[in-house]
PDB file with one MODEL, atoms N, CA, C and O in Angstrom:
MODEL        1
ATOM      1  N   UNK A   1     -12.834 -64.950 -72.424  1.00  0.00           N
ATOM      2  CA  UNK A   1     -13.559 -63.924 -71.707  1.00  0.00           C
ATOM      3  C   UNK A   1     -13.001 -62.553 -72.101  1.00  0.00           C
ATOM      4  O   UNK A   1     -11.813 -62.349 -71.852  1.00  0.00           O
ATOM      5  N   UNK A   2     -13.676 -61.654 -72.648  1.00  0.00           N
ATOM      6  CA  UNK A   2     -13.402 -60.472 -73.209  1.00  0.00           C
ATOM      7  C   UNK A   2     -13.117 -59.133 -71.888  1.00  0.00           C
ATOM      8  O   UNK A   2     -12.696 -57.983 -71.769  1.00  0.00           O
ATOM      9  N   UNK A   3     -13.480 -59.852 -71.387  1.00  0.00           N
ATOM     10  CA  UNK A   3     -13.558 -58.857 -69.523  1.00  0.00           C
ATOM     11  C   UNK A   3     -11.838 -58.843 -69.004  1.00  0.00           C
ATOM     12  O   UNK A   3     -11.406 -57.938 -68.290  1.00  0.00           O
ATOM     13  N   UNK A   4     -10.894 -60.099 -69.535  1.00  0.00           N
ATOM     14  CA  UNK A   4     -10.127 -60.110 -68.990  1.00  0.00           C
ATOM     15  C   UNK A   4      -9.287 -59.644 -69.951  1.00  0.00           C
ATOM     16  O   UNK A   4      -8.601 -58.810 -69.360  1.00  0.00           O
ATOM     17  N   UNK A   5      -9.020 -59.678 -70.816  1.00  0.00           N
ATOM     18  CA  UNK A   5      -8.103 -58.656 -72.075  1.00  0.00           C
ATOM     19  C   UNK A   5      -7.999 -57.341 -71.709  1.00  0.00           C
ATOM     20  O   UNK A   5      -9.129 -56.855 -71.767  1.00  0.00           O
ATOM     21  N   UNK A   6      -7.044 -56.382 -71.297  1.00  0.00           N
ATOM     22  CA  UNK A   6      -7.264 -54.932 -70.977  1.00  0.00           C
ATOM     23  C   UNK A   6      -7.161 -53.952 -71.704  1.00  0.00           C
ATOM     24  O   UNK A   6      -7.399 -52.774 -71.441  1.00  0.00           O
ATOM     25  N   UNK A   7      -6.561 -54.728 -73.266  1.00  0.00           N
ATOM     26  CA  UNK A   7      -6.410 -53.525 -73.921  1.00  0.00           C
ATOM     27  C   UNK A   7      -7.425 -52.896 -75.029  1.00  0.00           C
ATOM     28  O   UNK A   7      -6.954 -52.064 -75.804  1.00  0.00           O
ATOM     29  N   UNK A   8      -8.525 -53.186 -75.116  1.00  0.00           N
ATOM     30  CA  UNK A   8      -9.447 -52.381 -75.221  1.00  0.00           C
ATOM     31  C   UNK A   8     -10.279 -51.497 -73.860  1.00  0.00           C
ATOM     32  O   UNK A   8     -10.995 -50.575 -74.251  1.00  0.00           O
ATOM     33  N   UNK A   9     -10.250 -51.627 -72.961  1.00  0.00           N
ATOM     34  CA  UNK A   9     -10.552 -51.099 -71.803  1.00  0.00           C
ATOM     35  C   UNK A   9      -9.998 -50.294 -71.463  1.00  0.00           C
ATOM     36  O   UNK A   9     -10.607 -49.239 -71.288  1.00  0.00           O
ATOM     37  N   UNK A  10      -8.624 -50.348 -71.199  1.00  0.00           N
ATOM     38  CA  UNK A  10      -7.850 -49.458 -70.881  1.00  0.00           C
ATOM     39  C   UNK A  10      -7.609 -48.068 -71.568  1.00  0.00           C
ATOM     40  O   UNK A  10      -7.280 -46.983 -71.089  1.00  0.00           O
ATOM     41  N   UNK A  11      -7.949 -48.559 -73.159  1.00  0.00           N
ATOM     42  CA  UNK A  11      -7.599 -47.381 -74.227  1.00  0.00           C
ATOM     43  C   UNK A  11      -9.163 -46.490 -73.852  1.00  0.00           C
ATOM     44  O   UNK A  11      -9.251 -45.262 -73.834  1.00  0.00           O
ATOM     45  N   UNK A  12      -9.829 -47.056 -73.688  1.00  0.00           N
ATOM     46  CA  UNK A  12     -11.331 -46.539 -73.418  1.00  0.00           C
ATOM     47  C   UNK A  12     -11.210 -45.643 -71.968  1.00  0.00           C
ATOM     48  O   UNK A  12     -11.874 -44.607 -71.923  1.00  0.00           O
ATOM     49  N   UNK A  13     -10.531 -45.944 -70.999  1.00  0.00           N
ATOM     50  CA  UNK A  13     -10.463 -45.577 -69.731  1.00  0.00           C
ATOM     51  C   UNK A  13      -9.620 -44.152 -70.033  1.00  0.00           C
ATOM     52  O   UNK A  13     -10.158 -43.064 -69.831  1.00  0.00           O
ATOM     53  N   UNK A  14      -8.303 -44.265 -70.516  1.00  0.00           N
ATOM     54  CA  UNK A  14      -7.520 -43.204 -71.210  1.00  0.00           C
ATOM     55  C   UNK A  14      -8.368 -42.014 -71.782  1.00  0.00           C
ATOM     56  O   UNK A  14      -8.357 -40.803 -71.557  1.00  0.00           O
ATOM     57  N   UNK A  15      -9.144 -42.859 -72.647  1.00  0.00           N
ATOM     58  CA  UNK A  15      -9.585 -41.645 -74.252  1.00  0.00           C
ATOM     59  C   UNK A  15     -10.744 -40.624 -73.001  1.00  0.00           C
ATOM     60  O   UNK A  15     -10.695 -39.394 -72.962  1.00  0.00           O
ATOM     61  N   UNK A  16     -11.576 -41.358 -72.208  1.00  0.00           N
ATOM     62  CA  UNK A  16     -12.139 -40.964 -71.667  1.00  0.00           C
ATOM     63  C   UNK A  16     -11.998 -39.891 -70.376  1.00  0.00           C
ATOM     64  O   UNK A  16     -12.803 -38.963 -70.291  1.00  0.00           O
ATOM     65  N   UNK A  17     -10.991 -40.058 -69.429  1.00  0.00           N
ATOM     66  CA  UNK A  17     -10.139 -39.008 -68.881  1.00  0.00           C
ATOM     67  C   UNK A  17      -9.576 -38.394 -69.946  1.00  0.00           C
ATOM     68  O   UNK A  17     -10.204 -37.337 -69.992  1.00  0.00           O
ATOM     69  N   UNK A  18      -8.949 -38.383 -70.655  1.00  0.00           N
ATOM     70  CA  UNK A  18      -8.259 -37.171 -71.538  1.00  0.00           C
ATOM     71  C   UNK A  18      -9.682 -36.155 -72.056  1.00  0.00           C
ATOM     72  O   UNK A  18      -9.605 -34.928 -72.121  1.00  0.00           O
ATOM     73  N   UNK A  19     -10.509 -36.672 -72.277  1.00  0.00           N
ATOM     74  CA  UNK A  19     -12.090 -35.923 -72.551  1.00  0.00           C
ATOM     75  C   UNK A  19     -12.233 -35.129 -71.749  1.00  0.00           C
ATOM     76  O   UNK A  19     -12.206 -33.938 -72.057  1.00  0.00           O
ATOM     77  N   UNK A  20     -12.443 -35.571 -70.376  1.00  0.00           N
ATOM     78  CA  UNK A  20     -12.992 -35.088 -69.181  1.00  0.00           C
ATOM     79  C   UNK A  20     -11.695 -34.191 -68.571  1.00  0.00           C
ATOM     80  O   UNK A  20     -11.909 -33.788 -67.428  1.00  0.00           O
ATOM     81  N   UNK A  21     -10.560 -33.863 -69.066  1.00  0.00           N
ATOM     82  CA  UNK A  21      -9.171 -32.927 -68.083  1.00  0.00           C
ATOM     83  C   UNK A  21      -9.083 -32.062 -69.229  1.00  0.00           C
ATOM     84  O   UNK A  21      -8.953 -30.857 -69.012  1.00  0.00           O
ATOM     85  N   UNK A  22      -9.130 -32.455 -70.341  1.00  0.00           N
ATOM     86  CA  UNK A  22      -8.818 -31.622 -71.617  1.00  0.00           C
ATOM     87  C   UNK A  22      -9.670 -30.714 -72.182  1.00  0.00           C
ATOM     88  O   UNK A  22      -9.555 -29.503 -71.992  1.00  0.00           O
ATOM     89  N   UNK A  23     -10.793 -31.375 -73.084  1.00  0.00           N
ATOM     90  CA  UNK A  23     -11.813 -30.741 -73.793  1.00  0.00           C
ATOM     91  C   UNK A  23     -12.652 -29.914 -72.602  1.00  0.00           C
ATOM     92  O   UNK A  23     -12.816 -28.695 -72.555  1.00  0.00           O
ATOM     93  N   UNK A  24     -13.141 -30.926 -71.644  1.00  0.00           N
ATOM     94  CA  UNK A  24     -14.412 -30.637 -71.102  1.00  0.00           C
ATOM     95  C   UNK A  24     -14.284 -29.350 -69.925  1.00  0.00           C
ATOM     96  O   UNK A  24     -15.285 -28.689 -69.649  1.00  0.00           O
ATOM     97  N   UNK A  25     -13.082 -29.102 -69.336  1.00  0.00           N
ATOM     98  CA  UNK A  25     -13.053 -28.176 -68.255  1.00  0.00           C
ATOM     99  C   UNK A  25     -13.162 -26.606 -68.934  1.00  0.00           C
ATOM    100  O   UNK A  25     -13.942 -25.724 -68.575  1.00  0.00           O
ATOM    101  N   UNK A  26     -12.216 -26.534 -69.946  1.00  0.00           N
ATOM    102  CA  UNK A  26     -12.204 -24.929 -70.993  1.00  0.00           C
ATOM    103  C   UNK A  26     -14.110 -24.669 -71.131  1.00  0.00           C
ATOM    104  O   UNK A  26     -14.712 -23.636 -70.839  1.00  0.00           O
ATOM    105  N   UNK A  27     -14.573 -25.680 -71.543  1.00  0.00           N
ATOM    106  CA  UNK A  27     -16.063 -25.120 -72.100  1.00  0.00           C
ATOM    107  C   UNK A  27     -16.394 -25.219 -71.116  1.00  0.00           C
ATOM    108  O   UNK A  27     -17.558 -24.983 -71.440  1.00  0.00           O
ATOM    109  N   UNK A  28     -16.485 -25.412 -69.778  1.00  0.00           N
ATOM    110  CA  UNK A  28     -16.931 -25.167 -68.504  1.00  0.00           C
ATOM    111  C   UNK A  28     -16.947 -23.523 -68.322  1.00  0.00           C
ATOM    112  O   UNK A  28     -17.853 -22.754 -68.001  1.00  0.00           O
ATOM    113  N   UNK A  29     -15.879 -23.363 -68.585  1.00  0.00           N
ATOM    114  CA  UNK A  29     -15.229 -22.132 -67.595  1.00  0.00           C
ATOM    115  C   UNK A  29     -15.321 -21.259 -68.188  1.00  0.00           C
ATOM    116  O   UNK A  29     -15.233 -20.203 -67.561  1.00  0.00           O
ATOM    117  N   UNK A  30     -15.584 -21.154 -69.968  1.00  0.00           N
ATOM    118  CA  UNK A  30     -15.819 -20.389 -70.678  1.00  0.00           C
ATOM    119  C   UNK A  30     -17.547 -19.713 -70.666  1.00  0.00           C
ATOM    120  O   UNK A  30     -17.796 -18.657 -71.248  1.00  0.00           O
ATOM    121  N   UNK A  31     -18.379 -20.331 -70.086  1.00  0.00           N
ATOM    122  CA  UNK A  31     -18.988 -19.822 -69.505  1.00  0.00           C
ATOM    123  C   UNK A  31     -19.394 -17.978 -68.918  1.00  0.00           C
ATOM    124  O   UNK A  31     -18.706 -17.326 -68.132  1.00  0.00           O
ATOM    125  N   UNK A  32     -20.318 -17.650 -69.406  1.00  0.00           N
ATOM    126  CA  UNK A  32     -20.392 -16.168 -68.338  1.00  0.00           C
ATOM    127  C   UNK A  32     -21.725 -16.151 -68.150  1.00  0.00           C
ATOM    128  O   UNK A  32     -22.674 -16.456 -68.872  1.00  0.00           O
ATOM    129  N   UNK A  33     -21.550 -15.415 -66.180  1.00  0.00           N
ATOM    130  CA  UNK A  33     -22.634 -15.735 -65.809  1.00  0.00           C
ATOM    131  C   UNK A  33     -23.246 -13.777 -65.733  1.00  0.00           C
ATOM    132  O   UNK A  33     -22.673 -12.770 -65.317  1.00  0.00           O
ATOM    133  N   UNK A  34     -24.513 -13.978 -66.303  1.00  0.00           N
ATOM    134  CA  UNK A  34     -25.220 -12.527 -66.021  1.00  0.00           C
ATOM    135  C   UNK A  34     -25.110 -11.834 -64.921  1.00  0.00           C
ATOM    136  O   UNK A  34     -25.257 -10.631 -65.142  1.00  0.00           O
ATOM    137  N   UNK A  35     -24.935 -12.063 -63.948  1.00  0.00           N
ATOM    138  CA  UNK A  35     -24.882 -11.494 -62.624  1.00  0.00           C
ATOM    139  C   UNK A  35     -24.006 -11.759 -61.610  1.00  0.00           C
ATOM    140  O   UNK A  35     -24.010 -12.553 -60.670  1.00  0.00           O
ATOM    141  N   UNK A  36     -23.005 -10.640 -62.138  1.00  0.00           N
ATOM    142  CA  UNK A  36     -21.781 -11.041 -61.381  1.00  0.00           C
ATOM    143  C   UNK A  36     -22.150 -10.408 -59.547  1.00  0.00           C
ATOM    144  O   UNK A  36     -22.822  -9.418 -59.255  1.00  0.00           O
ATOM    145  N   UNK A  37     -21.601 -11.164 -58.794  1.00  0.00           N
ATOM    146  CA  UNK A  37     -21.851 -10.530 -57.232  1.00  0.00           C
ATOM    147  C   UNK A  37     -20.551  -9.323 -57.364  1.00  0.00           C
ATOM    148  O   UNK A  37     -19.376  -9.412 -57.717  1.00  0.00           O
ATOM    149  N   UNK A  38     -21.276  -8.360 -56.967  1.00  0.00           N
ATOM    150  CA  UNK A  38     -20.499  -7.340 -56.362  1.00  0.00           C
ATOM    151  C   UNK A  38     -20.351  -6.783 -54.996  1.00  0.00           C
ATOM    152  O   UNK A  38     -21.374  -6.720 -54.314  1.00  0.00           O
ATOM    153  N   UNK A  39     -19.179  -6.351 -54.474  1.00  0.00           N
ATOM    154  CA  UNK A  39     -19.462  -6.032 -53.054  1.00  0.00           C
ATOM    155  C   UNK A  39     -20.087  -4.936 -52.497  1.00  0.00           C
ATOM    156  O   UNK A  39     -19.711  -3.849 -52.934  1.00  0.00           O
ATOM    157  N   UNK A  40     -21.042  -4.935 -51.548  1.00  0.00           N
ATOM    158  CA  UNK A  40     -21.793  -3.344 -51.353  1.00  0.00           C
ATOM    159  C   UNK A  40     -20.947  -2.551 -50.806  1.00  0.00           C
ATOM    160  O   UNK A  40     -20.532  -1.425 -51.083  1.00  0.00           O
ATOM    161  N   UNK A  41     -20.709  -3.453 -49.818  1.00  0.00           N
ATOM    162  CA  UNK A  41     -19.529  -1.759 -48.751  1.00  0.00           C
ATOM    163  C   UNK A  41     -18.871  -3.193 -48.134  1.00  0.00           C
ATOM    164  O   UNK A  41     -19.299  -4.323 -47.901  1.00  0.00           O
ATOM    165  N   UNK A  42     -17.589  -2.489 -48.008  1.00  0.00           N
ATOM    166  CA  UNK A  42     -16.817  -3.357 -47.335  1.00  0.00           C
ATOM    167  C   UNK A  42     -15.986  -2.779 -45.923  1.00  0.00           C
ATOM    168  O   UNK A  42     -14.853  -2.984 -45.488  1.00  0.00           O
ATOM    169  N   UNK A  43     -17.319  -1.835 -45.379  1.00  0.00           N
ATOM    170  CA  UNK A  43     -17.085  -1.394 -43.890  1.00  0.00           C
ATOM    171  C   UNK A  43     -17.707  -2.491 -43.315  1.00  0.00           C
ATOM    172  O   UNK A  43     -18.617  -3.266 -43.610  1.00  0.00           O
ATOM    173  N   UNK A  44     -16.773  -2.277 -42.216  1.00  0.00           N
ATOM    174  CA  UNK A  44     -17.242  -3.873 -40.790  1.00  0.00           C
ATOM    175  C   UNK A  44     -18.483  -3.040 -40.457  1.00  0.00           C
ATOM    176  O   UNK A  44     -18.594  -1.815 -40.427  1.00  0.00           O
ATOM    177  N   UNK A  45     -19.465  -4.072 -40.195  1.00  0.00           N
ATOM    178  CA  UNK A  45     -20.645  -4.134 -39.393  1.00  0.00           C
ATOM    179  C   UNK A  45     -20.684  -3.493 -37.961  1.00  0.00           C
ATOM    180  O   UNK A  45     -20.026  -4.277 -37.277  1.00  0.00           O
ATOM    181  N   UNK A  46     -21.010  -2.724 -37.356  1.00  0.00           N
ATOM    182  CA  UNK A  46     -20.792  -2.347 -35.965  1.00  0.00           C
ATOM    183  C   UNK A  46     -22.065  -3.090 -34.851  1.00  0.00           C
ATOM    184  O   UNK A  46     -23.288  -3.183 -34.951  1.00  0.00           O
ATOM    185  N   UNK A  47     -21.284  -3.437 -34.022  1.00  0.00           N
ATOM    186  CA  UNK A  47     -22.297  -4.410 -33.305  1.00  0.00           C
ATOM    187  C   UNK A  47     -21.926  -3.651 -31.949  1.00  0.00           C
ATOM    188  O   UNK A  47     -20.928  -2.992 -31.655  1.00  0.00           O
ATOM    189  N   UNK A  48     -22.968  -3.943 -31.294  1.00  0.00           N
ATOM    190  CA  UNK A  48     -23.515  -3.539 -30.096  1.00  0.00           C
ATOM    191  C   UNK A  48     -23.670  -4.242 -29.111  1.00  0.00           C
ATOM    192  O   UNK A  48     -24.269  -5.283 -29.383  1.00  0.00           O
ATOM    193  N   UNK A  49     -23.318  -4.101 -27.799  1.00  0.00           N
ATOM    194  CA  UNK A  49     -23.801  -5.453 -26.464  1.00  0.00           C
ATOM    195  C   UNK A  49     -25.133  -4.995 -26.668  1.00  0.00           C
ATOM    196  O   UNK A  49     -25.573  -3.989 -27.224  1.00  0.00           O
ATOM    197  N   UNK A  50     -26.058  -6.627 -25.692  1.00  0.00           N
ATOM    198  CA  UNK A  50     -27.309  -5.991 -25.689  1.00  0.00           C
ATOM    199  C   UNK A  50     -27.351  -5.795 -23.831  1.00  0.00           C
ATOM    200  O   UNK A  50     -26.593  -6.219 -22.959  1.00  0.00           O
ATOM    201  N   UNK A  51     -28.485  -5.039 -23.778  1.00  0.00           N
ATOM    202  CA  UNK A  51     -28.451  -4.858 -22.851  1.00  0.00           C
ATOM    203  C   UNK A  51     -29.616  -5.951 -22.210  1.00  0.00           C
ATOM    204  O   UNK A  51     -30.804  -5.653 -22.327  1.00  0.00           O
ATOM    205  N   UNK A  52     -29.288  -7.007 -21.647  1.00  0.00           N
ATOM    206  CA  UNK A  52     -30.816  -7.731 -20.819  1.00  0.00           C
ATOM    207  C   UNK A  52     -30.682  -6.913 -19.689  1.00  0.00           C
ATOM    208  O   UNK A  52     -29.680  -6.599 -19.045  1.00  0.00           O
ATOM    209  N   UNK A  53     -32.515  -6.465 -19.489  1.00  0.00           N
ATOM    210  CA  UNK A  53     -33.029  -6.068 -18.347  1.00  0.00           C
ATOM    211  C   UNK A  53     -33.558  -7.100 -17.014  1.00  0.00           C
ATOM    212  O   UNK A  53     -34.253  -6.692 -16.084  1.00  0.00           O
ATOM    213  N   UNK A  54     -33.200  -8.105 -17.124  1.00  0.00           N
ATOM    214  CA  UNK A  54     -33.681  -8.787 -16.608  1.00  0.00           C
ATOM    215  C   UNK A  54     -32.240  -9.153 -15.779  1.00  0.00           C
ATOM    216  O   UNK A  54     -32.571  -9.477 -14.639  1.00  0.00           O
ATOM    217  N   UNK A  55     -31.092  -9.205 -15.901  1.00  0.00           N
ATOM    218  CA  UNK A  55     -30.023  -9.491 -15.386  1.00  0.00           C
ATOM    219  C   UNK A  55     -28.928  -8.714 -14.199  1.00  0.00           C
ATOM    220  O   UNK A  55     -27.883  -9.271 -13.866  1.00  0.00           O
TER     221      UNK A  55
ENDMDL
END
């Protein structure tokens, strides 16, 4: 049974995480996105009680 031998599997399991931590995260991140968010104003919001007329 070829299922139970691990050492082709294992080398496959390896090669494959080393792909995915190594190569693959840099070309992720290397990435640029057109529209960077910028902040408008970074004064606090002023809030107000309300007034219910009913109370």
């Amino acid at each position: 049974m070829p299922q139970l031998n691990p050492s082709p599997w294992f080398a496959i399991l390896i090669f494959s995480w080393m792909i995915f931590l190594i190569i693959v995260p840099p070309k992720i991140l290397a990435h640029s996105f057109p529209k960077e968010p910028t902040p408008l104003n970074a004064q606090k919001a002023k809030t107000a009680s309300w007034n219910w007329p009913w109370q």
